[in-house]
C-alpha positions in Angstrom: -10.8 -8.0 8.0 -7.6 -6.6 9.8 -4.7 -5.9 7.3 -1.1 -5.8 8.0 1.2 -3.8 5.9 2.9 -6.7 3.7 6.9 -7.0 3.6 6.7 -5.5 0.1 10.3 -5.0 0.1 11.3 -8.8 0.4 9.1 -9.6 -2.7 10.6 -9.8 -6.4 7.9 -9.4 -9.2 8.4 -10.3 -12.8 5.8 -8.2 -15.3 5.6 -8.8 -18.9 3.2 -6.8 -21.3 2.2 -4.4 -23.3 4.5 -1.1 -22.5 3.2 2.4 -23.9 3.8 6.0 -23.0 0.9 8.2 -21.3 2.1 12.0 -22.9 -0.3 14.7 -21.0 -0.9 18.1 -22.7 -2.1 20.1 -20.0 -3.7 24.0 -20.8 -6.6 26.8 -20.7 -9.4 26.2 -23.3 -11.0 29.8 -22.9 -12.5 30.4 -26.5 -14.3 28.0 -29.3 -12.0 27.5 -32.7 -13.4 29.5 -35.3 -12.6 27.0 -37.8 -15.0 24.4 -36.1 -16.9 24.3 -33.0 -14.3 22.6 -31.0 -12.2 24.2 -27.7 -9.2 25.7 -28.5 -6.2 24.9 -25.9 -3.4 27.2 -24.8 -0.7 24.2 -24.0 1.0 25.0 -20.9 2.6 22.3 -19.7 3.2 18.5 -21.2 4.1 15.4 -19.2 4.7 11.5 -19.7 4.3 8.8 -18.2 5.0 4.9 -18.4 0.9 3.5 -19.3 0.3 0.0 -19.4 3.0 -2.8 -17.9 5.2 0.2 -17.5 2.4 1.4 -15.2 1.7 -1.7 -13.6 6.1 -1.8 -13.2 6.1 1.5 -11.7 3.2 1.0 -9.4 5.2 -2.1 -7.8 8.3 -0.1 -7.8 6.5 2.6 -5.7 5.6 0.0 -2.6 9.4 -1.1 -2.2 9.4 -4.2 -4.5 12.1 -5.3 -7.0 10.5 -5.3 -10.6 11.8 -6.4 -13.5 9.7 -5.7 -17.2 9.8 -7.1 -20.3 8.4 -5.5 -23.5 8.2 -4.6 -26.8 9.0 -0.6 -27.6 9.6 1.0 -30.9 13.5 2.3 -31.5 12.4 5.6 -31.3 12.9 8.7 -28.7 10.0 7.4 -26.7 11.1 4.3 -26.3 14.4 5.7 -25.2 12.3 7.9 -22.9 10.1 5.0 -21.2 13.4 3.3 -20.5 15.3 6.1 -18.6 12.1 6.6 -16.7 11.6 3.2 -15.3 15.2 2.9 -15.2 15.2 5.9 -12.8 12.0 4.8 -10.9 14.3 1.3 -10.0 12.2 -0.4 -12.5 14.9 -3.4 -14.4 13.8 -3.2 -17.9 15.0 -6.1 -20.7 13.1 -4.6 -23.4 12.3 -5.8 -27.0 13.2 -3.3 -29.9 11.0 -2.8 -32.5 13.0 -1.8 -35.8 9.4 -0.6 -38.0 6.8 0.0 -35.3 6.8 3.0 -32.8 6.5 2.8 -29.0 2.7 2.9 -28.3 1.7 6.5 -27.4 -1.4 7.7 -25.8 -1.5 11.7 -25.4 -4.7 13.4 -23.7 -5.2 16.5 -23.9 -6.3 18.1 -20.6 -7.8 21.5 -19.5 -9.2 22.2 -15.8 -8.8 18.8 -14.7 -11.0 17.3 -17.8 -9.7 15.3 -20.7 -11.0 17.0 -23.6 -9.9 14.5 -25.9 -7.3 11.8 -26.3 -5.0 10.7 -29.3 -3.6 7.4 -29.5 -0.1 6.4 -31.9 0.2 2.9 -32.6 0.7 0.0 -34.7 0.1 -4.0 -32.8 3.4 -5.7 -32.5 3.3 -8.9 -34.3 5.4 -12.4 -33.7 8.4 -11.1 -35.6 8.6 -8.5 -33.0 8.3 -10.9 -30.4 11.6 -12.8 -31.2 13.3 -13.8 -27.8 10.5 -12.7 -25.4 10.3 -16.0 -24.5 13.8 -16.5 -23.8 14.0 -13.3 -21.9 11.0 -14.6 -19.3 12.7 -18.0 -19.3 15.8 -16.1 -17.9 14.6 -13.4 -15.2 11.2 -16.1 -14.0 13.2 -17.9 -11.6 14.1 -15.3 -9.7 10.7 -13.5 -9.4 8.2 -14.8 -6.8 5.0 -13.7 -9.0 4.8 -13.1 -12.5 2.1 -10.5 -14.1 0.8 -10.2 -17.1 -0.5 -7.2 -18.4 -2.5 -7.4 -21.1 -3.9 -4.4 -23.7 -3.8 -6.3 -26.8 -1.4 -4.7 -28.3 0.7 -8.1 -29.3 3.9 -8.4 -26.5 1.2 -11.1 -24.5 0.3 -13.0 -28.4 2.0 -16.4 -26.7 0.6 -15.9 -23.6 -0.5 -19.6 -23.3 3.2 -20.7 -23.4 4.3 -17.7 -21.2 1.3 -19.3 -18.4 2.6 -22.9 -19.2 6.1 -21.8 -18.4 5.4 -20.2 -15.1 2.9 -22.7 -13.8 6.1 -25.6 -14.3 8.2 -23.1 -12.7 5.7 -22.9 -9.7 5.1 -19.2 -10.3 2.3 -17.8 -8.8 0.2 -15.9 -12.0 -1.6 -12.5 -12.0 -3.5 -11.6 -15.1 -5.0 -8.2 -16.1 -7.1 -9.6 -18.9 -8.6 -8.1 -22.2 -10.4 -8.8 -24.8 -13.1 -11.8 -25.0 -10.9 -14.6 -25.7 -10.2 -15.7 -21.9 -8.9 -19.5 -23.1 -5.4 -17.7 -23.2 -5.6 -17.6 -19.7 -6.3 -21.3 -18.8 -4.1 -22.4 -15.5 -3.4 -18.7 -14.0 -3.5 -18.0 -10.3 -6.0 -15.4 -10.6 -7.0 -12.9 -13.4 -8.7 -9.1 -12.6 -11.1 -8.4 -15.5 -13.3 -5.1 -14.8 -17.4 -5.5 -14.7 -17.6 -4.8 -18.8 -14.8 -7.5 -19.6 -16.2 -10.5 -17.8 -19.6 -9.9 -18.6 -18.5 -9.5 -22.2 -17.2 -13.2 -22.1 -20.2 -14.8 -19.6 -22.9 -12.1 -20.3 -24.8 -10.3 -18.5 -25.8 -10.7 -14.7 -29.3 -10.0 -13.4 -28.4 -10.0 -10.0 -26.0 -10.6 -7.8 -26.1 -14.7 -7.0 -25.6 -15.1 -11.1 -22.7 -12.8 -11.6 -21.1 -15.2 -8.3 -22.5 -18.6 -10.1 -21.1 -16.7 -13.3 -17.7 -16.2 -11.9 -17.5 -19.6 -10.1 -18.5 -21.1 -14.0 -15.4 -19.2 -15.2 -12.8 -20.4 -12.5 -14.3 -23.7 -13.1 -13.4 -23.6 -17.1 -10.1 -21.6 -16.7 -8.5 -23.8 -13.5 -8.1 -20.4 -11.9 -7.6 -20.0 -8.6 -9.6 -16.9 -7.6 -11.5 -14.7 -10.3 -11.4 -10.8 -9.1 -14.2 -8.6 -10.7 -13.6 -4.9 -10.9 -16.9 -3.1 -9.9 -16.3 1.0 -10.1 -18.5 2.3 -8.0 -19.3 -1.5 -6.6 -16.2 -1.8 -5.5 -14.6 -5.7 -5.9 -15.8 -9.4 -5.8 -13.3 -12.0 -5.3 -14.6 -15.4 -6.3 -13.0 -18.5 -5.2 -14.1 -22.1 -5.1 -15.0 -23.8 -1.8 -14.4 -20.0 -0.6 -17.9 -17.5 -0.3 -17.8 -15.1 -2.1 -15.8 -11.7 -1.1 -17.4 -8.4 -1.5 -15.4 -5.2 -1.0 -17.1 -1.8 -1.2 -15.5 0.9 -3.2 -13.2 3.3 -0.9 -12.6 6.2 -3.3 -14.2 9.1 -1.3 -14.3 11.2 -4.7 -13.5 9.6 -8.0 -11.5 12.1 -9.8 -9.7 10.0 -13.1 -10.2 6.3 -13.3 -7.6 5.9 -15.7 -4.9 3.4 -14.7 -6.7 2.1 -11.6 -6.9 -1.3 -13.0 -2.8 -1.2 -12.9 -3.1 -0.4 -9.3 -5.1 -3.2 -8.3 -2.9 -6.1 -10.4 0.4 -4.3 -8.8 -0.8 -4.4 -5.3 -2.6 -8.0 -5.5 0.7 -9.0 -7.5 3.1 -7.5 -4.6 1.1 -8.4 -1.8 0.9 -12.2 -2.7 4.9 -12.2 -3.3 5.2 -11.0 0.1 3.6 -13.9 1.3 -0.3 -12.4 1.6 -3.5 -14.5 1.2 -5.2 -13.9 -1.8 -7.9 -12.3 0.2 -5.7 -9.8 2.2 -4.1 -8.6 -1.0 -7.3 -7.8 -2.6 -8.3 -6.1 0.3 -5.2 -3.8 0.0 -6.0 -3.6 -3.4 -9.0 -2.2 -3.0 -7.9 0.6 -0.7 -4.9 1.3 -3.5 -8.0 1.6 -6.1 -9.4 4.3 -3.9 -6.3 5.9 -3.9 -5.6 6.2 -7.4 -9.1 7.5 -8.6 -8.8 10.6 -6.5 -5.7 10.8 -9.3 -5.2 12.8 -12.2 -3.9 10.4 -15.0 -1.8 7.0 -14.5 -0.3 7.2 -11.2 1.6 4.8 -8.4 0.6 4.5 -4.8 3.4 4.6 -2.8 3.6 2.1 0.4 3.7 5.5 3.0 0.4 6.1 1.1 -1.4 2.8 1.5 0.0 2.5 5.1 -1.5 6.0 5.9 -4.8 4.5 4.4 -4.1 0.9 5.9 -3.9 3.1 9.4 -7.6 5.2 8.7 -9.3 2.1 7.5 -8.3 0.5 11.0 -8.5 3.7 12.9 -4.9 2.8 14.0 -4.6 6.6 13.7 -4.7 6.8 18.0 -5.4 4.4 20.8 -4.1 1.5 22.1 -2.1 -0.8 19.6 0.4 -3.5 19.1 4.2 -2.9 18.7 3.8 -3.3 14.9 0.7 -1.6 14.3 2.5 0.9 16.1 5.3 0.6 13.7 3.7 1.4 11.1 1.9 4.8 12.7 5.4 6.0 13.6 7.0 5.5 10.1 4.1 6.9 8.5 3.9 10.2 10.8 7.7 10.6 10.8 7.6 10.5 6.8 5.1 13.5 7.4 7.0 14.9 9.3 5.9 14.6 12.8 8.1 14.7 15.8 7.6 12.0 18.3 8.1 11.9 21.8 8.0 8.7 23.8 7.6 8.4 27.8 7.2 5.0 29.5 6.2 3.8 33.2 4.0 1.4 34.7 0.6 4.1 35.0 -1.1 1.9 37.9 -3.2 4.4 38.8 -3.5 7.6 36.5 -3.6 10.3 39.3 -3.4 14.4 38.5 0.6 14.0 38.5 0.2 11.8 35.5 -1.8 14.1 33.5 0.0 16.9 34.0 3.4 15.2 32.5 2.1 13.7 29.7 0.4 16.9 28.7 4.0 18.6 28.9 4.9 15.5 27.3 2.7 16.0 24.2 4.0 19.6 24.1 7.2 18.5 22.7 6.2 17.5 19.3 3.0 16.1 17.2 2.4 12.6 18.2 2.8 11.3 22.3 3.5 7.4 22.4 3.0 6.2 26.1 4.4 2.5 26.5 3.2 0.5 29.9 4.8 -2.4 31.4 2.5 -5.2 31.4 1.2 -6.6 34.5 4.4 -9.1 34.7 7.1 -6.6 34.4 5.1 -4.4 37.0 5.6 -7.1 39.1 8.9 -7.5 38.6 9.6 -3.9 39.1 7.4 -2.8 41.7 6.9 -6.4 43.8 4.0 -8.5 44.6 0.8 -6.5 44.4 1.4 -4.5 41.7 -0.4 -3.6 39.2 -3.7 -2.8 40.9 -5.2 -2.4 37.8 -4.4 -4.9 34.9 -2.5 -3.8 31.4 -5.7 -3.9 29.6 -7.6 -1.3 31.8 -4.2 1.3 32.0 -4.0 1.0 28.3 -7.6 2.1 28.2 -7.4 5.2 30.8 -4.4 6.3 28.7 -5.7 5.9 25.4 -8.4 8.3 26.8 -6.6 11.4 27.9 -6.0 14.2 25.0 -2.7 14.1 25.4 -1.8 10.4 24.2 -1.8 9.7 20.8 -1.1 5.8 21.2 -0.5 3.5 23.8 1.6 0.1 24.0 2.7 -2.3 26.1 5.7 -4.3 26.6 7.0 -7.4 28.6 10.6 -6.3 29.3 12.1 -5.0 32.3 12.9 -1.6 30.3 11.5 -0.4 26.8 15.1 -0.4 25.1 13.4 -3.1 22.6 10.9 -0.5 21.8 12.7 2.1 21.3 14.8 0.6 18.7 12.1 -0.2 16.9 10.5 3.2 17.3 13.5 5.1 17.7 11.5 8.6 18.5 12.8 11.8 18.0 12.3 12.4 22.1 12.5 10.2 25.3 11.1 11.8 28.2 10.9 11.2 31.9 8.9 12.2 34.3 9.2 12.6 38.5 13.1 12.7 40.0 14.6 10.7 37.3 17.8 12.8 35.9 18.8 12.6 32.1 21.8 10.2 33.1 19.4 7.5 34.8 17.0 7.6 32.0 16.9 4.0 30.6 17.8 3.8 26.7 18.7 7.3 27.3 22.4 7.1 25.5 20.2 4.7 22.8 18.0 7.7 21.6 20.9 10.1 21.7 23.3 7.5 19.8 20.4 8.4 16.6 20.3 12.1 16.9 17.1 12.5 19.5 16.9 13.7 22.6 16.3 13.1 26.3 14.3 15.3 28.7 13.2 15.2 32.0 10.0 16.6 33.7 8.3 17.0 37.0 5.3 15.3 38.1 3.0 17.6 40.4 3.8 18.0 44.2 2.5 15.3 46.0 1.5 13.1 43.4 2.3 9.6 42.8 0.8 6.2 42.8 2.4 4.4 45.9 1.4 7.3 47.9 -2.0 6.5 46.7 -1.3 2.9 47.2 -0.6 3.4 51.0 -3.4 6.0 51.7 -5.5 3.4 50.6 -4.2 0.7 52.7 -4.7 3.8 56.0 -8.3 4.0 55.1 -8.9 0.3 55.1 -7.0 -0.4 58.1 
């Protein structure tokens, strides 16, 4: 399966749920209390951090998505708190405002990377807290392309059924992070995401793997769901659709480091994906690289889309070699946000001779990542005449894509790469052979930006018509 990075920042997400606060206490525990044998920990430093749909908010946020949230908080400092920091992280929030119950708090306390023990402040919302929910969905759903649910059972999801009916009649795609063992609720959403513990709490236990699939198929079957997606930890994902096989996704996480809030990441990225226009599939697959992300996390955390296209790029190794215009894209924006200088030289490259490999290694000497861009066998032949190429597009790609020099390789159709290098713009154009810096074509382009344009030498003697024509001596 071959991703593409979704348009994340044409999609418009609706999440409702249960918000909370995620306080951390972070400190040394050197010594046992006396009073009782329990560590004793020298706070150093505290942090918060939207949990729950505030996580799942943020998360979506973080890939370039608008978001809107609705929820019930208690009016209390950490409900003002939650607020400013969605607010700030471009999150809309229409939130409820509890008059008796506080905003949901969970605080762990942390020393050398280990939660030591966690400490959870709340009190379930209940209907009368819940007054003009449903009029605040019915206002912000048409302009969302997805609605999710988030769902801790706290009370902001107690009307779920009508919140699902209302979507479905507004032709809402719905993504459900479920809970608890009452999955009725859910009846008519597009998909739902329970973990391994939560379906298997509502179908039973699975002695292998054919009955967890004839399991899962049993559920979408009873719900009218779409696709059923079970979180596996270490398992990775299945996806389970009908008149679909089954999908199995290995886990990516190379070391798991804090699973908390993963479940977030995988509803905001299957969520944001699908808005953008993604299969079902695809955006689980992204999802499950996002998971792998986010356990190698301390704490709730969002994946940023620079960090799932830098993953997107390994999992492809689109990290060097010969690729499309928007793979390429991609590579550029994601080593220019590291910052990486790139320098870009084009030319036919019939026949890669010692000149050649001598410029593009001065070439690659002018910054971190060398794109070489080759006319494709038409536009050689309409810059070099009829004969040309003498070796086709797919065969110089490869040559390049070999040397140590090139990072990646591209080809293009035009006359001239100006089209490219708008897309691209790189940070240097270069030239090689007798070309001057006022003959270099999209030369006053790069410049208009802020790059620059340079000019080098091929070797002495070097070139590929006079290879051409000693060729055509020793045949004759």
């Amino acid at each position: 399966m071959k991703l593409e990075m979704p348009e994340f920042q044409k999609a418009k997400l609706l999440v409702v749920g249960d918000i909370m606060l995620d306080r951390y206490w972070h400190g040394a525990a050197s010594r046992v209390s006396p009073e009782a044998p329990v560590p004793v920990v020298r706070v150093g430093s505290r942090e918060g951090r939207p949990g729950g749909a505030g996580n799942v908010a943020l998360n979506i946020a973080a890939l370039g998505s608008a978001t809107r949230l609705i929820g019930v908080v208690g009016k209390d400092e950490t409900g003002d708190e939650l607020h400013a920091r969605l607010e700030a992280a471009g999150v809309f929030c229409d939130f409820l405002w509890s008059d008796d119950k506080p905003t949901i708090t969970k605080l762990r306390v942390i020393s050398q990377h280990q939660h030591l023990i966690r400490l959870d402040f709340e009190q379930p919302f209940e209907n009368k807290d819940l007054v003009g929910l449903f009029d605040k969905v019915k206002d912000l759903i048409d302009d969302s392309q997805v609605v999710v649910f988030s769902d801790y059972d706290k009370g902001a999801l107690t009307g779920i059924e009508q919140l699902i009916e209302l979507a479905r009649k507004r032709g809402k795609p719905i993504v459900i992070d479920p809970k608890g063992t009452d999955f009725q609720k859910y009846m008519g959403a597009t998909i739902i995401t329970p973990n391994l513990a939560e379906f298997e709490s509502v179908v039973g236990a699975s002695k292998n793997e054919q009955e967890l699939v004839d399991k899962g198929l049993g559920l979408v079957r009873d719900l009218s769901l779409d696709a059923l997606l079970i979180t596996r930890g270490e398992h990775g994902m299945t996806l389970i659709r009908p008149s679909f096989p089954e999908l199995h996704l290995p886990a990516r996480a190379q070391e798991v480091f804090d699973v908390t809030g993963a479940g977030d990441t995988v509803i905001s990225v299957i969520a944001a994906a699908v808005a953008a226009g993604e299969s079902i599939s695809d955006a689980t697959a992204l999802a499950n690289l996002a998971a792998g992300l986010v356990v190698g996390k301390l704490g709730t955390a969002a994946i940023s889309g620079p960090e799932l296209r830098r993953s997107m790029l390994q999992e492809h190794d689109w990290g060097g070699g010969m690729m499309t215009a928007q793979q390429l894209s991609f590579a550029v924006q994601d080593a220019k946000e590291h910052g990486e200088k790139i320098v870009f030289t084009n030319g036919c490259f019939d026949i890669i001779h010692a000149g050649h490999v001598g410029y593009l290694a001065d070439a690659k000497k002018l910054g971190e990542k060398l794109i070489v861009a080759i006319n494709d066998d038409d536009s050689v032949r309409k810059v070099k005449g009829p004969g040309r190429p003498i070796n086709p597009v797919e065969r110089r790609m490869a040559v390049l894509a070999g040397l140590e020099a090139v990072d990646w390789v591209v080809s293009f159709s035009e006359e001239t790469p100006e089209e490219l290098l708008r897309k691209l713009q790189p940070d240097i154009l270069v030239k090689g052979g007798d070309y001057t810096l006022d003959k270099v074509v999209g030369g006053e382009y790069v410049k208009s930006y802020g790059g620059e344009v340079k000019a080098l030498e091929f070797l002495d003697d070097c070139s590929t018509s006079a290879i051409v024509e000693k060729m055509k001596e020793v045949k004759s």
